[in-house]
C-alpha positions as CSV (number, residue, x, y, z in Angstrom):
1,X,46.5,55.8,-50.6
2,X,46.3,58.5,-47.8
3,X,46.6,58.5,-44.6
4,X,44.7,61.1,-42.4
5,X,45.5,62.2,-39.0
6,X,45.9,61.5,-35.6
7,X,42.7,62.8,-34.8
8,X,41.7,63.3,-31.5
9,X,38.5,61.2,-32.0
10,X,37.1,59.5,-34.6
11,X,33.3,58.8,-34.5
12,X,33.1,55.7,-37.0
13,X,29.1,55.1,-36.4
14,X,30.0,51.5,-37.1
15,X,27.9,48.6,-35.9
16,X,25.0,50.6,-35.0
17,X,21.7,49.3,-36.1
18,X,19.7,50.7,-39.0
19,X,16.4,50.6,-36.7
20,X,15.4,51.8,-33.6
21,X,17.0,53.6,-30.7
22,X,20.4,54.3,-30.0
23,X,22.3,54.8,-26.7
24,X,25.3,56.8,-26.6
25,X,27.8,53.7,-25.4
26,X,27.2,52.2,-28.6
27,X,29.0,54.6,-30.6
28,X,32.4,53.3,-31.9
29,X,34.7,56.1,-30.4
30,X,39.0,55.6,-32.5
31,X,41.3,58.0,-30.2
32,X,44.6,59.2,-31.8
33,X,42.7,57.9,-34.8
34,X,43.4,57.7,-38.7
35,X,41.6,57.9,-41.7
36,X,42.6,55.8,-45.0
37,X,41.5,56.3,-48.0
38,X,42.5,55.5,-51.7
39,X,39.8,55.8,-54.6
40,X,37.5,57.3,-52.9
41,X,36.7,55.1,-50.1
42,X,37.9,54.1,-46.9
43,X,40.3,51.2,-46.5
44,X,40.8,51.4,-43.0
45,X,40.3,53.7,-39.8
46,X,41.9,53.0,-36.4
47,X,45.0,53.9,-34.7
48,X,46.8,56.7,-36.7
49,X,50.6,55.5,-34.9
50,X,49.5,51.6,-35.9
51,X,48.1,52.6,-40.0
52,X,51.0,54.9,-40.8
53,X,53.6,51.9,-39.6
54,X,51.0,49.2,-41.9
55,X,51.1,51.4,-44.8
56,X,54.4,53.2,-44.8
57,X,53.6,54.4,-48.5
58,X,50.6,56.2,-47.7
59,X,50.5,60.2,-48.1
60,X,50.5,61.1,-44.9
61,X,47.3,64.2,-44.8
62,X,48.4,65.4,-41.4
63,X,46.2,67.0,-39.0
64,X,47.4,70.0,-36.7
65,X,45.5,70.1,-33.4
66,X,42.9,69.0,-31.7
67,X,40.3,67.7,-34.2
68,X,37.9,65.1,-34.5
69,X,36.3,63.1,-37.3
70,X,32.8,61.9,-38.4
71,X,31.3,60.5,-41.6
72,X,29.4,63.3,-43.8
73,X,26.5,64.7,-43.3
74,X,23.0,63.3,-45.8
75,X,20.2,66.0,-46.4
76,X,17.6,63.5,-47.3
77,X,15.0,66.1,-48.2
78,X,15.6,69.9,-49.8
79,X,13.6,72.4,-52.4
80,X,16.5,73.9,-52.8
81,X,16.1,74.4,-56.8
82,X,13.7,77.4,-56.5
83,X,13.2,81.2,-57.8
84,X,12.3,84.1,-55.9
85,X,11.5,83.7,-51.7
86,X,9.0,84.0,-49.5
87,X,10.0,86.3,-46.7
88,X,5.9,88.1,-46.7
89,X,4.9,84.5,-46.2
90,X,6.9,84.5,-43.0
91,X,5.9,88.2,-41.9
92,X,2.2,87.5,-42.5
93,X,2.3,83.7,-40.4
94,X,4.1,85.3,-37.6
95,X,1.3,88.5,-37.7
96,X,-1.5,85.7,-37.4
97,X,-2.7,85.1,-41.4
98,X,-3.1,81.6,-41.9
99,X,-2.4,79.7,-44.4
100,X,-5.6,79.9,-47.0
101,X,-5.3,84.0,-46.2
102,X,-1.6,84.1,-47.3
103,X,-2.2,81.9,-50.5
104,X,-5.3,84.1,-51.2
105,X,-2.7,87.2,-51.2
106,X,-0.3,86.0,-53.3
107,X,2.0,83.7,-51.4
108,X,2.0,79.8,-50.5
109,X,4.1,77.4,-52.9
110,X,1.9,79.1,-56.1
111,X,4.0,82.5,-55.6
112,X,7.2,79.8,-55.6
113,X,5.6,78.7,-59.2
114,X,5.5,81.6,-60.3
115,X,8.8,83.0,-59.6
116,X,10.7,79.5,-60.4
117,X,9.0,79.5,-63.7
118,X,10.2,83.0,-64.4
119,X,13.6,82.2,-64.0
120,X,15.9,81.0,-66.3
121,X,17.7,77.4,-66.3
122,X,20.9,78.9,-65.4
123,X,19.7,81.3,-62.9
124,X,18.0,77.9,-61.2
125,X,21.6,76.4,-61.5
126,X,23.1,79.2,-60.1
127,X,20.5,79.3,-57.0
128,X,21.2,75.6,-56.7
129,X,24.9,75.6,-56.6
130,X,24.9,78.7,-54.2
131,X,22.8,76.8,-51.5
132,X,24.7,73.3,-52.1
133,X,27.7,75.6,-51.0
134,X,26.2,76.8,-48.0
135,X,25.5,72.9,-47.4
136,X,28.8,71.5,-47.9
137,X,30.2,74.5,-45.3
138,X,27.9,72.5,-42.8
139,X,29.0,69.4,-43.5
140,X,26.8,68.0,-46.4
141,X,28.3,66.0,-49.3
142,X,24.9,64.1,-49.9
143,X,22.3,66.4,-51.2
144,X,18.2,65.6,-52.1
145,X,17.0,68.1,-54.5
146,X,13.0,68.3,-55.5
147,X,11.0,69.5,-58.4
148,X,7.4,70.8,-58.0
149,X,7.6,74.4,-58.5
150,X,6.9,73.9,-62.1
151,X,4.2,71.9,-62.4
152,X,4.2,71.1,-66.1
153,X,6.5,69.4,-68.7
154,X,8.4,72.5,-69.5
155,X,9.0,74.0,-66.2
156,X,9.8,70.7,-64.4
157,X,12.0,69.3,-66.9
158,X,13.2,73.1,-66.5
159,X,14.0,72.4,-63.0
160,X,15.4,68.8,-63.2
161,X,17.6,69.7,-66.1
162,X,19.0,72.5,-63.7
163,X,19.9,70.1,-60.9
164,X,21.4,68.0,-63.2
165,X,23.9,70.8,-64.8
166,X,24.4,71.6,-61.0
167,X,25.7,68.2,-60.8
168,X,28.5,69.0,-62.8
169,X,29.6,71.9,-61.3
170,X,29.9,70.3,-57.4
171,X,31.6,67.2,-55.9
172,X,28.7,66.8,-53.3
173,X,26.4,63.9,-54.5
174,X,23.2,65.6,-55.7
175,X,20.0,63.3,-55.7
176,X,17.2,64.6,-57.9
177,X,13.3,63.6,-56.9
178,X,10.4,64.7,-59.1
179,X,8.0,65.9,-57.0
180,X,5.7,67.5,-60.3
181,X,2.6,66.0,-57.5
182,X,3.4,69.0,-54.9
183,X,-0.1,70.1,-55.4
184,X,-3.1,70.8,-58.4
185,X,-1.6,73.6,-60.4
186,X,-3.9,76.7,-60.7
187,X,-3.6,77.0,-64.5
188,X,-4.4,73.4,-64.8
189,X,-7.9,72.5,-66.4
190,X,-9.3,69.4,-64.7
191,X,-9.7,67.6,-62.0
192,X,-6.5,66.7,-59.0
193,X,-6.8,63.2,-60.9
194,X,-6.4,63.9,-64.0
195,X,-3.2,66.1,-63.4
196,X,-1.8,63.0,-61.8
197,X,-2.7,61.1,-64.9
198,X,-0.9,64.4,-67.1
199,X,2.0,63.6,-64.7
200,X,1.9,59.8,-65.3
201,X,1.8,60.1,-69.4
202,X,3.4,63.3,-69.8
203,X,6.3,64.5,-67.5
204,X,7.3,60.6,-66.1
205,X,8.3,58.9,-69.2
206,X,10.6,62.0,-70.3
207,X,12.4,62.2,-66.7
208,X,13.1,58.6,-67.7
209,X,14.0,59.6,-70.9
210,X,16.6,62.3,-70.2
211,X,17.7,60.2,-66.6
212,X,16.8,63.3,-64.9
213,X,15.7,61.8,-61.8
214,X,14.8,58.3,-60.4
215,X,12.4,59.2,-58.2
216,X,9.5,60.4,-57.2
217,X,7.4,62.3,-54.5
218,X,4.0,63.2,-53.8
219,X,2.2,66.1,-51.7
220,X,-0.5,64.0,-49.6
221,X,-2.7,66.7,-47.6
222,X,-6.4,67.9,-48.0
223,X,-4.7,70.9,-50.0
224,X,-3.0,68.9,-52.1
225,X,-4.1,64.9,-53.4
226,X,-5.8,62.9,-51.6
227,X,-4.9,59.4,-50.1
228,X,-6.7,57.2,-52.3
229,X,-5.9,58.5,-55.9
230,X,-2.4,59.0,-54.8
231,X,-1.6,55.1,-53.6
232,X,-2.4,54.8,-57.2
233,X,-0.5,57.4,-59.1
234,X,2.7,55.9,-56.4
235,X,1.8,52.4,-57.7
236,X,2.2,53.6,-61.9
237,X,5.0,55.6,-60.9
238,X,6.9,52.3,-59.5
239,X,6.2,50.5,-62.6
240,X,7.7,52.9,-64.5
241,X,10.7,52.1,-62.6
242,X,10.5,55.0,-60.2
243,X,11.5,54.7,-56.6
244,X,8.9,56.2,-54.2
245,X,8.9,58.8,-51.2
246,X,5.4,60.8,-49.9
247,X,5.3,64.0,-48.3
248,X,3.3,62.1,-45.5
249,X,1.3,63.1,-42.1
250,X,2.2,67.0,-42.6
251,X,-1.6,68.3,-41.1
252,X,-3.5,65.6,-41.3
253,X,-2.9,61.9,-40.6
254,X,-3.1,58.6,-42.6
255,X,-1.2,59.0,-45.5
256,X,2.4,57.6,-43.9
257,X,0.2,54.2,-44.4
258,X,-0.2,55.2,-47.8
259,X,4.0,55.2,-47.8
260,X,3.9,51.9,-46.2
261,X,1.5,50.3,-48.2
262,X,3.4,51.2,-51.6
263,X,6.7,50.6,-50.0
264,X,8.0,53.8,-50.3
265,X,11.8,54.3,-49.5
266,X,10.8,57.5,-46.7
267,X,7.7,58.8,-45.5
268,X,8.7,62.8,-45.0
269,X,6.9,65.4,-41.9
270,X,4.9,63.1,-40.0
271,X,4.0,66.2,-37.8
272,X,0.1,65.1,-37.3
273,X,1.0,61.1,-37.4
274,X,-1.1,59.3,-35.2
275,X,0.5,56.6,-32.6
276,X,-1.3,53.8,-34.5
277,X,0.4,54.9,-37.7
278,X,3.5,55.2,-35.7
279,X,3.7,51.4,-35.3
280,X,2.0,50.0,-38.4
281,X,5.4,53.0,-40.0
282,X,7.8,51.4,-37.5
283,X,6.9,47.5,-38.5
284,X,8.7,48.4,-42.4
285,X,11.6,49.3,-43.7
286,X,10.1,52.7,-44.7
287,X,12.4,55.9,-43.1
288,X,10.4,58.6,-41.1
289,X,12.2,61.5,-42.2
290,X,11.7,64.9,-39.6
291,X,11.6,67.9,-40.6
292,X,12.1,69.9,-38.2
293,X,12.9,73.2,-40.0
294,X,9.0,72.7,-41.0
295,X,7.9,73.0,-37.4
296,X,10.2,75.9,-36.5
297,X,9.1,77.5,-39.7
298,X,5.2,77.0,-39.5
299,X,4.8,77.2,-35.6
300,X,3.5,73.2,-35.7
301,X,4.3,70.4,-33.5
302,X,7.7,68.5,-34.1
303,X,7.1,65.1,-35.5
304,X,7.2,62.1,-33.1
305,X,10.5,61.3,-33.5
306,X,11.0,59.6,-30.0
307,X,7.9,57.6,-30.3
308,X,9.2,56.3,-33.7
309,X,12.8,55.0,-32.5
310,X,11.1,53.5,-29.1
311,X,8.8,51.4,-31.5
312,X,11.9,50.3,-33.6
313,X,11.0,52.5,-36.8
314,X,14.0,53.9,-38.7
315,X,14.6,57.9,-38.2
316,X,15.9,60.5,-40.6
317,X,16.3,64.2,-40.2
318,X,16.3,66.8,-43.1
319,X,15.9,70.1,-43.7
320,X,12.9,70.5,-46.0
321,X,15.2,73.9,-47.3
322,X,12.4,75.9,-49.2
323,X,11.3,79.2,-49.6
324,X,8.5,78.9,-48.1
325,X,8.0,76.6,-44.6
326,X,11.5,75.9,-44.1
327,X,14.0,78.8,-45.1
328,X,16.8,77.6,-42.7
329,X,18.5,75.3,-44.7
330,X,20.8,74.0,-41.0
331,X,21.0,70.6,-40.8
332,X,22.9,70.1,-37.2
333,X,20.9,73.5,-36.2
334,X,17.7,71.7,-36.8
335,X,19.0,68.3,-35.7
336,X,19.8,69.9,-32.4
337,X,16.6,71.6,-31.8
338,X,14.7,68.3,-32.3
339,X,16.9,66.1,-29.9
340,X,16.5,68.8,-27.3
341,X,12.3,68.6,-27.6
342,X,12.3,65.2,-28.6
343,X,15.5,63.7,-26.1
344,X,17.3,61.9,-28.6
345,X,20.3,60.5,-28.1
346,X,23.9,62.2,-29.8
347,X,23.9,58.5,-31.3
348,X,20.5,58.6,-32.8
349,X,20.9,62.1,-34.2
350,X,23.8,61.1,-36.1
351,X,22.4,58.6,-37.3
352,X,20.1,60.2,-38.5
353,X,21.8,62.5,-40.5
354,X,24.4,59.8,-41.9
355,X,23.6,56.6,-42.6
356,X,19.7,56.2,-42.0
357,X,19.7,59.2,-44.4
358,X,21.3,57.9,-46.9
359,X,19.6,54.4,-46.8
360,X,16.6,56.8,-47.1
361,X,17.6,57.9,-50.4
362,X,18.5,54.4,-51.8
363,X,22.1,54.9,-50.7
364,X,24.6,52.3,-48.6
365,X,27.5,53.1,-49.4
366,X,28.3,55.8,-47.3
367,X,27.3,57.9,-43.7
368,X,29.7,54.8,-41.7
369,X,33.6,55.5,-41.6
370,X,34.5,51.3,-42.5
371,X,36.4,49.7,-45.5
372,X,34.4,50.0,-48.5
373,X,32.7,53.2,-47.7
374,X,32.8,56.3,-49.4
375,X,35.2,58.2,-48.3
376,X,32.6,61.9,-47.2
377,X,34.1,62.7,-43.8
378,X,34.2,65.8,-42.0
379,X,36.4,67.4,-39.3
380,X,35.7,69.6,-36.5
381,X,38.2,71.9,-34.4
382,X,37.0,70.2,-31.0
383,X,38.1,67.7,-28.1
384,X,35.1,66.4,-27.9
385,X,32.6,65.4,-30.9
386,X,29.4,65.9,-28.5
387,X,30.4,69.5,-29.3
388,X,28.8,69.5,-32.6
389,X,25.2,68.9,-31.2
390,X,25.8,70.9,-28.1
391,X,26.7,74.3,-30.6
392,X,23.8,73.7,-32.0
393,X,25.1,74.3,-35.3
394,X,27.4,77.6,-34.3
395,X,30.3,75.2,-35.4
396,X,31.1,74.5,-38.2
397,X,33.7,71.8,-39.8
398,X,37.2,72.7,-40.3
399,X,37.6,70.7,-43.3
400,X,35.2,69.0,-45.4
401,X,36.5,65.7,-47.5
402,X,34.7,64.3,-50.6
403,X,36.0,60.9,-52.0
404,X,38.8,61.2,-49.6
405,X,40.0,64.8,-50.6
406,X,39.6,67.3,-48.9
407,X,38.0,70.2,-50.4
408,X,37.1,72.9,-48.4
């Protein structure tokens, strides 16, 4: 066992509800607090003086100076396996192109096709474990990684295979999606449909076969598939023993219902979702992940994140780290930008990038400093923990503990 500590304050997030708004009283606020841990998960937090005298064999981790403590961060949602980058995407945007003008010039997610599929397996590796790097530095020991730059057996199998190998090479949790639906490849004869079916009876049952990834996305847009044909491919996809998240409400509205409706685990954007979808996505257990690197990234509207805690739904927020819409890739950046236009709570936006993340992704076992937990908690060289939100990501953790060891 080891004991960690006194920390100034600890920010447990325990006992806060899964749904719907937060105040800031609620949060569960340990002074002169400890941390203790023993195979990889918490056995206790509260009073550092009163833990070291319970557990007088403990390793005592001692912490010099003021710092406080919070459970790790969750990026729910991330392209962060990719070749090449977009940066003329940007340039063009910003100088007025729009969107069909930048793809019809070489750029949009194709360019990202083409360059990932170019790469090799370990240069995708490499990429991978370079950005999950930058991640942890922030905080992040829970990492979503999508497919869907290949967009056919070789090159997403290419691209799972190389999140997997990642795996190996990093202690943060990496959580690989299949998201071969991101849209109708160009070199892809037939119809939006029948690509779904080719990723139904061709690329599916291998992912199973290999364990590359347990679940899988979907691209619902007019650019992309339509609602209706892709309730269906979510529907084959479960009974292949998939779990479920859509790329939901990003221009257009009415596919988070589509989410709903199949029981999907998140529904991801939500930029253009409509108040009526706002309740119907708030009356299930179906996370609205923001993305709020998205907006900042494509000039769009944040999504209603205060509209979705105020009807009781459950909020996430991600990064969306891509080459293309979201280059970013901060989470507590973000996070803060988002709270300030949408006035959420320091509570909520925890929350939202702790536990409700992680339930997102199938995951309860971590994101809450309480017995049983995993032990992913973070320190920061502060007083006060409303300082994280408040920097607006200019500070970064001192230390950063996996398991209960700290690592960086």
């Amino acid at each position: 066992m080891k004991l960690s500590g006194p920390f100034k304050q600890i920010i447990t997030l325990n006992n806060l509800l899964l749904k719907g708004k937060l105040d800031n009283e609620s949060l569960e606020i340990v002074s002169n607090g400890g941390i203790l841990t023993g195979n990889g998960k918490v056995i206790e937090t509260g009073d550092f003086d009163f833990l070291k005298q319970k557990f007088p064999d403990s390793e005592i981790d001692l912490i010099e100076g003021e710092q406080i403590a919070l459970p790790a961060f969750v990026d729910a949602h991330t392209h962060i396996c990719f070749g090449g980058d977009r940066a003329n995407d940007f340039a063009m945007r910003n100088a007025g192109k729009t969107y069909l003008e930048i793809a019809e010039s070489g750029g949009g997610i194709w360019s990202s096709v083409e360059h990932t599929r170019k790469a090799s397996e370990e240069d995708l590796v490499e990429g991978i474990l370079e950005r999950v790097n930058q991640l942890i530095k922030q905080g992040i020991t829970t990492i979503e990684i999508k497919s869907g730059y290949g967009l056919n057996v070789k090159e997403e199998l290419k691209m799972l295979r190389a999140v997997k190998r990642a795996q190996g090479h990093t202690k943060a949790t990496l959580i690989p999606t299949c998201l071969s639906a991101h849209l109708k490849p160009k070199d892809f004869e037939g119809t939006s449909g029948e690509y779904l079916n080719y990723i139904l009876k061709e690329i599916l049952p291998k992912v199973k076969e290999e364990n590359l990834a347990n679940r899988v996305d979907i691209f619902i847009e007019k650019s992309a598939f339509q609602p209706e044909e892709s309730k269906a491919f979510l529907e084959k996809a479960k009974k292949l023993g998939f779990q479920i998240t859509v790329h939901a409400d990003q221009f257009t509205a009415g596919s988070s219902r589509v989410a709903v409706e199949v029981g999907a685990r998140s529904a991801d954007h939500l930029e253009a979702t409509i108040d009526e979808d706002i309740e119907f996505l708030a009356n299930s257990n179906t996370v609205a992940i923001a993305l709020p690197g998205a907006s900042l990234g494509l000039g769009e509207p944040f999504s209603p994140a205060r509209k979705i805690l105020d009807k009781g739904g459950i909020l996430a927020i991600a990064t969306d780290w891509n080459p293309g819409s979201a280059p970013m890739g901060n989470l507590v950046t973000q996070a803060s930008i988002l709270a300030t236009y949408q006035k959420l709570t320091t509570a909520e936006v925890l929350a939202a990038i702790t536990f409700r993340a992680a339930f997102a992704l199938g995951l309860e076992d971590r994101g809450i400093l309480v017995q049983g937990k995993k032990a992913d908690f973070i320190t920061y060289e502060t007083d006060n923990f409303q300082n994280i939100l408040y920097r607006q990501g200019s500070l970064l953790p001192a230390h950063v503990y996996i398991n209960g060891e700290k690592i960086l």
